[in-house]
N, C-alpha and C positions, 0 to 999 in steps of 0.2 A: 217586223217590229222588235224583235229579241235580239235580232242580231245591232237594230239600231241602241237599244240600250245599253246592249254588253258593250258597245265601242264606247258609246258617253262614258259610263264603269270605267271602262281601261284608259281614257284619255283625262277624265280626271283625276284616276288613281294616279297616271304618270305623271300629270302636271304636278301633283302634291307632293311627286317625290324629286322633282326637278327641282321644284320650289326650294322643299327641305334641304336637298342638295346644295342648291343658290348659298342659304341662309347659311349652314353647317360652314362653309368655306370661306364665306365672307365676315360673319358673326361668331359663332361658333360651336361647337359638337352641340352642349346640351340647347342652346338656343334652337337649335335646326330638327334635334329631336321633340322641343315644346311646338316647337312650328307643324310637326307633321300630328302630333296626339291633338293639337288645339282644330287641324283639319279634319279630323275623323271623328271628332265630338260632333265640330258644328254641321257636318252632314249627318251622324244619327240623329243629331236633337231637333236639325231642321226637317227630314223625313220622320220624324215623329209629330211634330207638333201640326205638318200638315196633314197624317193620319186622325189627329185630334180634332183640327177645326174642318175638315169634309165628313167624318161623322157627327160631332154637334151641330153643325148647321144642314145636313142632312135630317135630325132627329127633330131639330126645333124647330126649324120651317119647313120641311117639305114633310115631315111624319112617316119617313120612313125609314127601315135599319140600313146597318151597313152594309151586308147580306142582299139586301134589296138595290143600292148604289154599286155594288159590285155586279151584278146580274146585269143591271143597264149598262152598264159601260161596256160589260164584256159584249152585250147584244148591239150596241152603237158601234163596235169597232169591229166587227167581219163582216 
């Protein structure tokens, strides 16, 4: 399982810099540098904000903490 996320990590970290790459050459330097900061925003903010709604809808409908949804998973996935 670890080694399946570190590839997704590295295949999307390359694409973004392919991407950035794309842009930079065809549009230009600072455009290609907004293009890679605007992709690294929108994976922290989007892996935060699903931190955010798995523990409130953990808290508000099921009643239990995130301490408690991390223990299930971890015991659902060995």
């Amino acid at each position: 399982m670890t080694f399946l996320a570190l590839a997704y990590i590295a295949g999307t970290f390359l694409g973004s810099l392919a991407g950035a790459f794309f842009v930079m050459t065809h549009i230009g330097f600072w455009v290609g540098i907004g293009f890679l900061i605007g992709t690294t925003l929108s994976v922290y903010l989007s892996v935060i904000f699903s931190i955010i709604v798995c523990n409130t809808v953990s808290f508000v409908f099921l009643k239990i903490t995130a301490q408690e949804v991390v223990d299930y998973l971890n015991e659902i996935s060995t």
